[in-house]
Every structure is written in C-alpha cells, then in structure tokens.
MMTF fields as JSON, N, C-alpha, C and O atoms, coordinates in Angstrom:
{
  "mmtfVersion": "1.0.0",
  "mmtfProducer": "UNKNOWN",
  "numBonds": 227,
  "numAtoms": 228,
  "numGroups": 57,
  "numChains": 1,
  "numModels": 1,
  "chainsPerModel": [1],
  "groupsPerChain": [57],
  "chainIdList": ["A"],
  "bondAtomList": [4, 2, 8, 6, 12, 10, 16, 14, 20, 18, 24, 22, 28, 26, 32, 30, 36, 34, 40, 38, 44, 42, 48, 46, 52, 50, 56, 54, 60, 58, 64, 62, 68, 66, 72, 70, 76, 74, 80, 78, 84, 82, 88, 86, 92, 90, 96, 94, 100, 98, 104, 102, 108, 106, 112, 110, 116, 114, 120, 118, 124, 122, 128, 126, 132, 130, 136, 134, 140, 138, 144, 142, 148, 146, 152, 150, 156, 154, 160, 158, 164, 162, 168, 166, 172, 170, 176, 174, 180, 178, 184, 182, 188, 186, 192, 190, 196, 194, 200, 198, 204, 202, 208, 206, 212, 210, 216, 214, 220, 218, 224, 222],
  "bondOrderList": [1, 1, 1, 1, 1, 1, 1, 1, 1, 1, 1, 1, 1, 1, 1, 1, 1, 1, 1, 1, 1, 1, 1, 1, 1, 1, 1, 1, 1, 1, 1, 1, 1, 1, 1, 1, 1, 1, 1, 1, 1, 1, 1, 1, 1, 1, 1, 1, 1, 1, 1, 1, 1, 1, 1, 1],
  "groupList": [{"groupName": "UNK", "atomNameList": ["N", "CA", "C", "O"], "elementList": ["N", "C", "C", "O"], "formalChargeList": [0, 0, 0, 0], "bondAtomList": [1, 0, 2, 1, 3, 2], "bondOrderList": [1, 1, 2], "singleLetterCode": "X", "chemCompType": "L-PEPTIDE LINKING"}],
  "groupTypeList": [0, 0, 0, 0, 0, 0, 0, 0, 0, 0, 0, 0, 0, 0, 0, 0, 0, 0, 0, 0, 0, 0, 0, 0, 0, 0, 0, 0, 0, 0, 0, 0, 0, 0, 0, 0, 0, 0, 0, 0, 0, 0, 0, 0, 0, 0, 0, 0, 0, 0, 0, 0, 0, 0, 0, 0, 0],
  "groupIdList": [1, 2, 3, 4, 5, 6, 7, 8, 9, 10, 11, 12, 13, 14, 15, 16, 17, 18, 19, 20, 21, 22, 23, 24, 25, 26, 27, 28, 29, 30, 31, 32, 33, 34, 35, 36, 37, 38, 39, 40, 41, 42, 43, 44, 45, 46, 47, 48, 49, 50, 51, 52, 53, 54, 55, 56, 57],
  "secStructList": [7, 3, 3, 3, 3, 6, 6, 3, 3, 3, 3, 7, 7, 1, 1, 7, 7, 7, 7, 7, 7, 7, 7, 7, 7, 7, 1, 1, 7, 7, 7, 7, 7, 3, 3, 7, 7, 7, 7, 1, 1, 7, 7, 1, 1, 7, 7, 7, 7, 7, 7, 7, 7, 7, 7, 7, 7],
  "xCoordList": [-104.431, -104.31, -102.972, -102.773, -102.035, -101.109, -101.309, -101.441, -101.296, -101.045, -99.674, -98.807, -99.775, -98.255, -98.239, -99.27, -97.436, -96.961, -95.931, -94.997, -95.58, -93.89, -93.347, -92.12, -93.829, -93.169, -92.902, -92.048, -93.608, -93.172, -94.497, -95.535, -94.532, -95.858, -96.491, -95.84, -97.695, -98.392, -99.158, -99.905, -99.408, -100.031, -101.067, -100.826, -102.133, -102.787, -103.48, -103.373, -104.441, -104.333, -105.54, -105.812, -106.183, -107.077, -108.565, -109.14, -109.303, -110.902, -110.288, -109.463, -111.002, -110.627, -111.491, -111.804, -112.273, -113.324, -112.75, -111.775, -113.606, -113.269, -112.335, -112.642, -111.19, -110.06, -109.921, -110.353, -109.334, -109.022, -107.728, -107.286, -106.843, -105.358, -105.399, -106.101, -103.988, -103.924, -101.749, -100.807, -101.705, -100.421, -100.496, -101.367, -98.713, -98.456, -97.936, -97.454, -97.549, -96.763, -96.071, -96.649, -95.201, -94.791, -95.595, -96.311, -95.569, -96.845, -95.218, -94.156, -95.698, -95.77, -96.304, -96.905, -95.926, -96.286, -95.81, -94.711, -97.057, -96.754, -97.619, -98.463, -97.261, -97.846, -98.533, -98.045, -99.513, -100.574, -100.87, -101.063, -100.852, -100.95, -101.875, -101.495, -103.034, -103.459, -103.566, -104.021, -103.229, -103.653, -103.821, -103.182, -104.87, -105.401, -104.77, -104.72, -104.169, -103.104, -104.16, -104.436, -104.419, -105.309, -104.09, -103.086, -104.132, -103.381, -103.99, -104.89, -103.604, -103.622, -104.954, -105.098, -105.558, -106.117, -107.496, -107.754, -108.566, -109.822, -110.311, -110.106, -111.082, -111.675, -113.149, -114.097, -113.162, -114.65, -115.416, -116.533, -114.924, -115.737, -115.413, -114.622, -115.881, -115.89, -113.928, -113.222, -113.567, -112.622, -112.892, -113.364, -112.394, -112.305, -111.609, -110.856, -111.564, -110.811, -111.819, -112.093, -112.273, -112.643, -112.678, -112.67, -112.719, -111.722, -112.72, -113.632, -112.52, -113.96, -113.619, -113.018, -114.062, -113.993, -112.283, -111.685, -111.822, -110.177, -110.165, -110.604, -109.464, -109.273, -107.724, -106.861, -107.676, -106.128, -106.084, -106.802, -105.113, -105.146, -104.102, -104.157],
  "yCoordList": [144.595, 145.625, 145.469, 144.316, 146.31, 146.553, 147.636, 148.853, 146.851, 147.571, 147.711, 146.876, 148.895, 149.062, 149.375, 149.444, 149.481, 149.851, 150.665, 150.014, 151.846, 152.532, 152.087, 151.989, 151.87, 151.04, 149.476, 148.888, 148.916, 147.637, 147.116, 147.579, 146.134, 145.837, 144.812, 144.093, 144.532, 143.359, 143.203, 144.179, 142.169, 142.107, 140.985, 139.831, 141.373, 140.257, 141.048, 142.22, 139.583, 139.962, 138.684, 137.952, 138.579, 137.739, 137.684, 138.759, 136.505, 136.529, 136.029, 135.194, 136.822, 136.21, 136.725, 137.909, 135.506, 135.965, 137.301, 138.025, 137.376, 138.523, 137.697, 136.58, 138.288, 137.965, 139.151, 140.291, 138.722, 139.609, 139.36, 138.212, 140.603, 140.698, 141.897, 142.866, 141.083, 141.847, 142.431, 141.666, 143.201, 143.539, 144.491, 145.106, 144.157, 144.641, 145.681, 145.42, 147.128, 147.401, 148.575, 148.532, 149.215, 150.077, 151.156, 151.523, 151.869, 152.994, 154.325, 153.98, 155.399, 156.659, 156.202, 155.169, 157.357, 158.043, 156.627, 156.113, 156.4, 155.244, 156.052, 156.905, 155.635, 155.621, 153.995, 152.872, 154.324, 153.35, 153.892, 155.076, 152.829, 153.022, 152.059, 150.897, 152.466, 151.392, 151.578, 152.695, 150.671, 150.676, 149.934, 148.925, 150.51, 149.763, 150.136, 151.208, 148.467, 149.115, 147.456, 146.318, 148.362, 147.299, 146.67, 147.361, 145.454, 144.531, 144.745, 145.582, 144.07, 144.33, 142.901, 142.562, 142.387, 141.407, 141.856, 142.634, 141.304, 141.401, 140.7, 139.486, 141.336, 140.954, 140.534, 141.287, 138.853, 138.468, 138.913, 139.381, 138.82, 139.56, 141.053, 141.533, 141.938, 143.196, 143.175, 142.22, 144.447, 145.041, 146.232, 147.361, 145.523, 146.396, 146.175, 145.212, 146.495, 145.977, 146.811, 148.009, 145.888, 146.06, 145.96, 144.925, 147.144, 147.691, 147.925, 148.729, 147.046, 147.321, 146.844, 145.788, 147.747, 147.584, 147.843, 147.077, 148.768, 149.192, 149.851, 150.942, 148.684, 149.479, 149.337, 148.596, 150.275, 150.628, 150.844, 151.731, 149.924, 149.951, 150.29, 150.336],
  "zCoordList": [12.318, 13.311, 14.01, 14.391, 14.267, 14.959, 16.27, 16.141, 17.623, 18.626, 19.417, 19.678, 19.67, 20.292, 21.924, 22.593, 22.242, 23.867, 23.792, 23.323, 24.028, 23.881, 22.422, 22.401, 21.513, 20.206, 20.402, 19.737, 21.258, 21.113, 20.594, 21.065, 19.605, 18.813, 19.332, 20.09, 19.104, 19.287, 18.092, 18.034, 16.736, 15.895, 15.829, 16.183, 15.393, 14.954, 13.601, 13.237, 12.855, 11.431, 11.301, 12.253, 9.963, 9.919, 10.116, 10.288, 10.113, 10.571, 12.588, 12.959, 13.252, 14.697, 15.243, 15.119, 16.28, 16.723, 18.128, 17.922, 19.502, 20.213, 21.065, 21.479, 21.307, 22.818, 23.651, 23.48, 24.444, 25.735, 25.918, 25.866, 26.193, 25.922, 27.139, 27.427, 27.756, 28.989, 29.054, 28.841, 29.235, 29.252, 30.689, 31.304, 30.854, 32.42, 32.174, 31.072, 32.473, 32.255, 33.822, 34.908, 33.659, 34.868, 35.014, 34.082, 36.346, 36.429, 35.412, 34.895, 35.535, 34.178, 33.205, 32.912, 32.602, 31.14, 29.758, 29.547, 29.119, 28.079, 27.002, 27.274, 25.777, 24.683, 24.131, 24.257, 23.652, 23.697, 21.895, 21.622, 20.878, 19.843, 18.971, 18.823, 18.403, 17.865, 16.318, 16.069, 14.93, 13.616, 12.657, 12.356, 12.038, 10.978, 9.547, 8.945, 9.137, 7.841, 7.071, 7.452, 5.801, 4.69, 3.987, 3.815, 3.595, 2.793, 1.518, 1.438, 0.458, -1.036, -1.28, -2.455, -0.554, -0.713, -0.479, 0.439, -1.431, -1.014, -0.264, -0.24, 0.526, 1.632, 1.839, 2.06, 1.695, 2.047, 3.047, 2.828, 4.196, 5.433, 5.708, 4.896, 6.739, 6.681, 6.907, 7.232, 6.62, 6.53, 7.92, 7.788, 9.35, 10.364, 11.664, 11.519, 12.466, 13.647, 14.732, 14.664, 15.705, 16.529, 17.96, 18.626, 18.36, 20.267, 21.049, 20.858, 22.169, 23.57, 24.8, 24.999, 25.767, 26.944, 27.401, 28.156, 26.929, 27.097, 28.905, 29.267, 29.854, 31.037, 31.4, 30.929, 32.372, 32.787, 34.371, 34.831, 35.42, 36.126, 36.81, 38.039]
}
C-alpha cells in the first residue's frame, strides 16, 4: 500500500499486523491518497490493505 499526502509518500508493504500512523500537517486544502498496487509474487496470506478509524483534526 502506498499512502500519500500532497504527493509525498508513505509506504508500507508485507504481512504487518495493525499500526497507528499519525501525520501533522498545515490547516487548507490537501490531497490525501491511498493505493493498492499487487506485486508479481504469490501471496500466502490474503492480498489486501486494510484502513480504520481515519480522523482529521
């Protein structure tokens, strides 16, 4: 999964259990981007990325 901020990325990739990821950013207008890009590798466990509890302050 690749998440972005304005185009700036944050990646993670792998089996990983749940984290909490916190970013600061300035008050306006941001673009907020999230995606799921499959690798060429089969995949023992599910093939998904999973997003919860998204707040903005």
């Amino acid at each position: 999964m690749i998440f972005s901020i304005d185009g700036k990325s944050y990646k993670d990739s792998g089996l990983t259990d749940w984290t909490k990821a916190e970013y600061n950013i300035n008050e306006g207008e941001h673009i907020f981007e999230w995606k799921y890009i499959k690798d060429s590798s089969s995949a023992k466990y599910r093939d998904s990325v999973w997003i919860d509890n998204i707040s903005i302050k």
